[in-house]
N, C-alpha and C positions, 0 to 999 in steps of 0.2 A: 530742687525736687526732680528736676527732669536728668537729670544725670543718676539721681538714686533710682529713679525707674525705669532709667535704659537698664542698668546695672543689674537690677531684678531681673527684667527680663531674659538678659544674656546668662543668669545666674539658671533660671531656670531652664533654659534649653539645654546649658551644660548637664546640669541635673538629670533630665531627659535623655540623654545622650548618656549618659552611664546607667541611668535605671533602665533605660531599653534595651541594653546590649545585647540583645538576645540572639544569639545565635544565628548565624548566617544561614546555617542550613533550616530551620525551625521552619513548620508549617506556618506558624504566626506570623513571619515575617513575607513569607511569602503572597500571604494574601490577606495583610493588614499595610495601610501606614504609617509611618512615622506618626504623624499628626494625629491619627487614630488611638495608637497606642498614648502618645504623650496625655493627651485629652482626659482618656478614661481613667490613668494612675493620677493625674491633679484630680478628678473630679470625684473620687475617693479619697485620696491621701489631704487638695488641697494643696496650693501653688507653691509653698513656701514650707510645707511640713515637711518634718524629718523622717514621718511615714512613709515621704516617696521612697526612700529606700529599700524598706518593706514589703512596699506594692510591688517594687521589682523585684525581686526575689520572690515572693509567692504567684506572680506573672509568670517568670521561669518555670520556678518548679510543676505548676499546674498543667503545661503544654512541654514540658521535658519528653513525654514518651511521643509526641508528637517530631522527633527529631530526624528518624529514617522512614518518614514513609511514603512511597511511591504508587503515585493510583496511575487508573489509565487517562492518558491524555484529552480523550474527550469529555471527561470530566471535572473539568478543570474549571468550566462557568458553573458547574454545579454547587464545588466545593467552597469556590468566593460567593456564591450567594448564600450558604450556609455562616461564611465569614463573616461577612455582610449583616446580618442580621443576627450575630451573637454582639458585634459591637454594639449595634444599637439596644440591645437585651442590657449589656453592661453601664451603658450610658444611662436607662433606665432605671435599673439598681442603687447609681452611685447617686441620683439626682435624688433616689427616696430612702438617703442616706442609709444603704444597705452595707455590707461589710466585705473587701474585697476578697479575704482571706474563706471566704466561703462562696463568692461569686467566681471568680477565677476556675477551680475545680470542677464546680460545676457546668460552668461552661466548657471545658477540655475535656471533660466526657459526654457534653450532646457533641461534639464535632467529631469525636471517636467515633461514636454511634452511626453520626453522617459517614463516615470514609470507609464503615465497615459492610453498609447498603450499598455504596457505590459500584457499579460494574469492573470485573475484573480487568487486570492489566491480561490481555493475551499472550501467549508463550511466544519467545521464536521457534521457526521450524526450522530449523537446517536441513540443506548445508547451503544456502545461497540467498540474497534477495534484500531489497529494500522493502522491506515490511510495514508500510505506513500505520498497519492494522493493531500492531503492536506497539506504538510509540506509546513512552510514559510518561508523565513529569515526575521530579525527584524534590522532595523538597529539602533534600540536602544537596544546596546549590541554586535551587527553583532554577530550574531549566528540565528539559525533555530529551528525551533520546531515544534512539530506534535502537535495535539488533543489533549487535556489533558482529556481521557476517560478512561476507564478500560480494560483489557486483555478481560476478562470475561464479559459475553452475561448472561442476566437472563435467567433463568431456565426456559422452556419451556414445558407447559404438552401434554403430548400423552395419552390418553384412547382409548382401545381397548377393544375390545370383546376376552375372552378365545377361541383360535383356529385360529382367522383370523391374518392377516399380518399387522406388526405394520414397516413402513415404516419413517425416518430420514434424511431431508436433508441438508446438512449442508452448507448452503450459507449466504451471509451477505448484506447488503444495500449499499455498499461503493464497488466503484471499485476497484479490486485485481490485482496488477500484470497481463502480459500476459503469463510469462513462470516461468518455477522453481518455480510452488504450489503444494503443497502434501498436504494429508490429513489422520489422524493418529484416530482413536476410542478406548477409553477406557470403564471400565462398571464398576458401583459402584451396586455390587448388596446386597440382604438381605432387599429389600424395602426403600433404605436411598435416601432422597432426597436430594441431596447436591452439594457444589462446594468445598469441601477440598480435592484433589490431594491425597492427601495420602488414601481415602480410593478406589482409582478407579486403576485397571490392564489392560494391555495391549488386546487387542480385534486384534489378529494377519491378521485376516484375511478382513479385511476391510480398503481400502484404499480410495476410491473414496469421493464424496460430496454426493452420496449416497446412504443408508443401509436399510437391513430390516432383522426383524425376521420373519418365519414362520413355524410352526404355534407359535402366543406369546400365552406364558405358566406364571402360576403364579412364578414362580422363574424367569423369567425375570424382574418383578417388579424394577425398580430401576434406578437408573441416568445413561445415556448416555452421552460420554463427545467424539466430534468432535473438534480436533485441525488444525487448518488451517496455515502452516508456506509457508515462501516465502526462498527459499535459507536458510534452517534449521532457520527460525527468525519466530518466533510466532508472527502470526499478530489476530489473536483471539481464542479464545478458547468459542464451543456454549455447552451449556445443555440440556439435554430434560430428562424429569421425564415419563416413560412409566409407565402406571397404568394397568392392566389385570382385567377387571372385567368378571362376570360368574360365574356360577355355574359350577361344573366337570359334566364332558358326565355321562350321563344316566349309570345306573349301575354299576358305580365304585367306589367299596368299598375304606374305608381305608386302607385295606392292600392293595387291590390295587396299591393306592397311593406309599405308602412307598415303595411297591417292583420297583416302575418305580423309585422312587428318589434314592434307592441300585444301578439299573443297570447306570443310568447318570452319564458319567465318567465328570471327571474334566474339558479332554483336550474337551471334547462337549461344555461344559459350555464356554471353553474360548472363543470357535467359534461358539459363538451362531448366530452373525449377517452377513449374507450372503452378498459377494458381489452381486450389485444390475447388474443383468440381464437381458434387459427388454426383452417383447416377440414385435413380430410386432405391433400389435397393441399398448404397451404401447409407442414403438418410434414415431410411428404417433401421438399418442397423446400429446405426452412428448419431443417437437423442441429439448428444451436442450438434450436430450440423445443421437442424431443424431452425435454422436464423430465420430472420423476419424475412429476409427477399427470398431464403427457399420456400417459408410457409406459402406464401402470396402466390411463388412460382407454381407449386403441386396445386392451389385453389383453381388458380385458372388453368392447369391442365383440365383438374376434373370437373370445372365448369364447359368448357370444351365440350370434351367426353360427355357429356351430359346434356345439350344440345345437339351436338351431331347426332346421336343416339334419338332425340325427340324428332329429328327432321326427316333420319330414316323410317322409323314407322308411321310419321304423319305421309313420306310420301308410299310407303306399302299400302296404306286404308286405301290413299287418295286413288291409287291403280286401278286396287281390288273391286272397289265400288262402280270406278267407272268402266270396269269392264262386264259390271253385274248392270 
């Protein structure tokens, strides 16, 4: 006996194993079991009935138009708990000996229903960027994917005038994370306009989204490289090509020249681009700059201002009176 019922056993998983074959890509498969699916066509069809067959094919057919479709990735615990609880819906059914060729259908149009409430997949924006905002899953494959774009942001020109303020914002068209963003500047200088890594150095002193030089000098000439990661993961990398045009100020020779590019130490060069500190006016101007340490900053100016103001006319009464 114990040899006829291993043999059953292995007889039925084969069984199972052909009646489930359901497609790799199939939403079904993606956010069911094996053991699930085996389960529910024996608890219909019955371990050893020739209806397994049956089940499986009206299994298929029922969840066939379920074969290409792509929701957004954060819904994805949504959509197994909608999974979730159609098997147990089936398990239900089969146990109050329902019919599967009319449970099946109906079940693959409530989970239509679920995927067509669901929140949309977001577009990519080109032309650049890891777009975490956009990732999908596919359930042909079950897996996820982001935009298929490039790290790198074309090159972006800046022309300035020799002397004035050449200014670098480093933001992008795609929503970013809300926490854990940094932002890193590098300098490819000697006039090269380019996006090869290897000839750009570390720019120490500039962290923010955004920089500037002042006053831009003809050896600033040259690519600026802003990198934008989330939790150390590069989500784009921008360029901009600073051009200095002008003539040199009024009566400065070449030696001239040459003696200022003797005294320009190195460690200047690397700090060329200032963290950006705006003054009042550019905050009013500039909503984005309004950061929590400027809000705080303008408070206690105008609490200041606001106190001094109380001290002077406390001591004008204190004068006035005591001179009456």
């Amino acid at each position: 006996m114990a040899p006829l019922a291993l043999a059953r056993v292995v007889l039925s998983a084969l069984l199972g194993l052909v009646v489930l074959r359901t497609p790799t890509w199939a939403c079904l498969l993606c956010f069911t079991t094996f053991a699930e699916r085996l389960r529910i066509c024996q608890m219909f069809a019955g371990v050893d009935s020739p209806e397994l067959q049956k089940c499986e094919e009206v299994f298929t057919a029922a969840f066939q138009g379920l074969s290409d479709i792509e929701i957004n990735y954060e819904e994805r615990s949504h959509l197994h708990d909608s999974f979730t609880q159609m098997t147990h819906s089936l398990q239900e059914m089969a146990a109050a000996q329902g019919s599967f060729e009319v449970a099946f259908p109906v079940a693959a149009e409530k989970i239509r229903k679920v995927i067509v409430q669901l929140k949309e997949v977001q577009a990519c924006i080109p032309p650049c960027g890891l777009q975490e905002v956009s990732r999908r899953f596919r359930c042909r494959g079950c897996y996820s994917t982001v935009c298929d774009l490039p790290l790198d942001c074309p090159v972006q020109d800046v022309t300035v005038t020799r002397g004035d303020q050449a200014m670098f914002s480093c933001v992008v068209n795609f929503q970013l994370p809300e926490k854990e963003i940094t932002y890193s500047w590098k300098f490819a200088g000697g006039g090269l306009r380019t996006q090869d890594l290897s000839y750009f150095r570390e720019v120490p002193r500039a962290h923010g989204y955004l920089a500037r030089i002042r006053p831009a000098q003809p050896n600033h000439r040259g690519t600026f490289s802003c990198v934008i990661k989330h939790d150390q993961r590069p989500l784009a990398r921008l360029y901009f090509f600073l051009n200095v045009t002008g003539p040199p100020p009024r009566r400065e020779t070449e030696l001239q020249l040459k003696f200022r590019e003797v005294l320009r130490w190195a460690s200047r060069d690397a700090e060329m681009i200032e963290p950006w500190r705006p003054s009042l006016g550019e905050l009013l101007a500039r909503p984005e700059a309004l950061t929590l340490s400027n809000l705080f900053l303008l408070a206690g100016v105008a609490a200041l201002a606001s106190a001094s103001a109380t001290l002077l006319v406390w001591m004008f009464f204190r004068w006035y009176f005591s001179g009456n």
